[in-house]
C-alpha positions in Angstrom: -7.0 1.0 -3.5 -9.9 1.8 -5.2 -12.4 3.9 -3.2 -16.4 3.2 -3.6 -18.8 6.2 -1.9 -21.3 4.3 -0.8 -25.0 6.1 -1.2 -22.8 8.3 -4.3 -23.8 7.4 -7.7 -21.5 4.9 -9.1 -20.4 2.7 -12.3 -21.0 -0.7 -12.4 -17.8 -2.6 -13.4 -18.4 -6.3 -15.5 -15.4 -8.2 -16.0 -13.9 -11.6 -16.1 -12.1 -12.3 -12.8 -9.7 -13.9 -15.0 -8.7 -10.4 -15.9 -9.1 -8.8 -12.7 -5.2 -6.7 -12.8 -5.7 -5.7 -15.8 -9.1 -4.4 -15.3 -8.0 -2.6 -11.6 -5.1 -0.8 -13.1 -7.8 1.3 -15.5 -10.3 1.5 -12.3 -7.6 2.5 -9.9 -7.0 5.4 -12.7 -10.4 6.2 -12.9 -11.1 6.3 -9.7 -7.9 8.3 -7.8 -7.1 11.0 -11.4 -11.0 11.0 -12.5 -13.0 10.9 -9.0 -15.3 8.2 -10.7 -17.3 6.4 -8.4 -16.9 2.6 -8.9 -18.6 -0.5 -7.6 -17.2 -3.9 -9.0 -17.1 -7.1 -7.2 -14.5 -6.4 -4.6 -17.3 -4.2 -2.7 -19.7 -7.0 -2.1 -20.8 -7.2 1.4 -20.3 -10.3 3.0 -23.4 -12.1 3.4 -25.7 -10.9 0.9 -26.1 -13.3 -1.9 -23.9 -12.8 -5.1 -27.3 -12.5 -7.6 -29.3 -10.2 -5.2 -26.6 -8.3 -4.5 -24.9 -7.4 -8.2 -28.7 -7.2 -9.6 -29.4 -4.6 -7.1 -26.4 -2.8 -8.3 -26.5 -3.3 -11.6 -30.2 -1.5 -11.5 -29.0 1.7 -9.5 -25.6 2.3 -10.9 -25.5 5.0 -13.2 -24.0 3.3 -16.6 -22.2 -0.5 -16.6 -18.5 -0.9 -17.9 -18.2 -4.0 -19.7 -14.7 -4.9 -20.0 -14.8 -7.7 -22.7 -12.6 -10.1 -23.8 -13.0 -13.9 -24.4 -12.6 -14.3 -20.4 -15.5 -12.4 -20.2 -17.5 -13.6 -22.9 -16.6 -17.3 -21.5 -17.9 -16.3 -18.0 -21.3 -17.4 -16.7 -21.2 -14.7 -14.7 -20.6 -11.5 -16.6 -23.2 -13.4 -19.4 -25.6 -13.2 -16.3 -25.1 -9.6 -15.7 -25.1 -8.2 -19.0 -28.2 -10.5 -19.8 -29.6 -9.4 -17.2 -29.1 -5.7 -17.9 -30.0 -5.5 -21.6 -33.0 -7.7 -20.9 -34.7 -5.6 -17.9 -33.0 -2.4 -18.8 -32.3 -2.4 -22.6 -31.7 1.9 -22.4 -29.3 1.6 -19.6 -25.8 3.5 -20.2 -23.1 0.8 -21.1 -20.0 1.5 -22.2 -18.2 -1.8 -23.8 -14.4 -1.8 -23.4 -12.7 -4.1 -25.8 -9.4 -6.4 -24.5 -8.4 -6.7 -28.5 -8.4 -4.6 -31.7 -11.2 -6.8 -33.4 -15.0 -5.5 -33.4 -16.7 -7.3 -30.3 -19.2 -9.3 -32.9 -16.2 -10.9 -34.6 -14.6 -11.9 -30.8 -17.9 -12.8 -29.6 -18.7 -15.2 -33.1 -15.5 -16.9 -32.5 -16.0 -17.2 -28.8 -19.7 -19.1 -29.5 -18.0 -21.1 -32.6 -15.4 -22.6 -30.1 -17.4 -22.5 -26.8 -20.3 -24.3 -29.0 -20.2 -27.3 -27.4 -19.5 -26.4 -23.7 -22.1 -23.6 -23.5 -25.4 -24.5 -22.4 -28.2 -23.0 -23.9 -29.0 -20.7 -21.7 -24.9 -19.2 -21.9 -25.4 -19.5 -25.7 -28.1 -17.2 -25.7 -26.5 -14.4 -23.2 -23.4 -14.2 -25.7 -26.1 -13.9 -28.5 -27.8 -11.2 -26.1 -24.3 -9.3 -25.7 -24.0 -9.1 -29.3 -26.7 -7.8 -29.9 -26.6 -5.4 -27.0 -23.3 -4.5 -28.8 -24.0 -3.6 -32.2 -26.4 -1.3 -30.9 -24.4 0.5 -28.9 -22.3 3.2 -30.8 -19.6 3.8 -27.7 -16.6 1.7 -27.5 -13.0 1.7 -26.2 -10.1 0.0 -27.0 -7.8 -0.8 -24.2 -4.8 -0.8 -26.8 -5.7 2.7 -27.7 -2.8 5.0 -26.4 -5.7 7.2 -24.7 -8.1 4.7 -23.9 -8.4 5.8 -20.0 -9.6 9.4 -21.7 -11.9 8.3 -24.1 -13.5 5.8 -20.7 -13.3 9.4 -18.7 -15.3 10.6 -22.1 -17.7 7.8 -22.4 -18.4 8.3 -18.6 -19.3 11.7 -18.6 -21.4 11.9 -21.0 -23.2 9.0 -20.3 -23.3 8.9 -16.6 -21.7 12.5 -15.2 -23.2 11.9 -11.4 -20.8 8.7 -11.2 -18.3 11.3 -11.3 -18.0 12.5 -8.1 -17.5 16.6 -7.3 -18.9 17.0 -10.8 -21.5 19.2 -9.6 -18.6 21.5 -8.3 -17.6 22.1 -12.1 -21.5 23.5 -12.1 -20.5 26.1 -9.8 -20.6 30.1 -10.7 -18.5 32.5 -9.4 -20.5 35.8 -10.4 -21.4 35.6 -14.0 -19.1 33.3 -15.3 -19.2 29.3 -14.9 -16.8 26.6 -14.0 -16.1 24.4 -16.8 
């Protein structure tokens, strides 16, 4: 089970639902060997709507992982939040996680040359936005990469170290020497 601390700085997972196992095996890592506070769908509380609620998040939470893959990139949803992100927040931490070993603009060209006709404009031009979010953005991970969990752990703590909860223990100094 994957633990959120709610009031704790967190990371704001984006993902296809399509791809949810896949995407809860690296979270449940993450979260239980790491201590990386995470917030991803599964914590919505019942009642509040789904856009008030995941905007609100997205806006406090420390960085956004964006695990991508075609599921995602076909999802009005995920297009929504990342839209949503790079449009109101364009500096906000986001660490991309790739689902395949090709560069996200190559998945994300193919995806809009075969979604073509069944996205509407509006989905059209979130893919565009992702694109362009991505080619800007210098972290990535691979999830075939043998160490991809470490170079997330990486990504997250550089980017967004208070999602990482006790980090401030490692600040710690026991007479003159730090905790590293």
């Amino acid at each position: 089970m994957i633990k959120y601390i709610y009031g704790e700085p967190y990371v704001f997972v984006s993902y296809s639902s399509k791809d949810k196992e896949k995407v809860v095996n690296a979270l449940r890592i993450l979260n239980e060997e790491y201590n990386v506070n995470i917030w991803y769908d599964a914590n919505l509380i019942a009642g509040n709507t789904w856009t008030n609620e995941v905007k609100r998040k997205l806006v406090v939470s420390q960085a956004v992982l964006f695990f991508g893959s075609v599921n995602a990139l076909t999802s009005p949803n995920v297009l929504k939040e990342v839209s949503f992100i790079k449009n109101n927040y364009p500096m906000h931490p986001f660490i991309p996680i790739s689902f395949e070993k090709k560069h996200f603009s190559e998945i994300i060209q193919e995806v809009i040359l075969a979604e073509t006709s069944g996205y509407r404009d509006d989905e059209q031009d979130a893919a565009l936005d992702i694109l362009d979010y991505l080619n800007n953005n210098t972290t990535r991970v691979n999830l075939d990469d043998e160490d991809y969990i470490k170079k997330l752990y990486k990504a997250i703590s550089t980017l967004a170290p208070k999602a990482i909860l006790g980090a401030q223990l490692s600040q710690l100094k026991i007479g003159k020497y730090a905790l590293i």
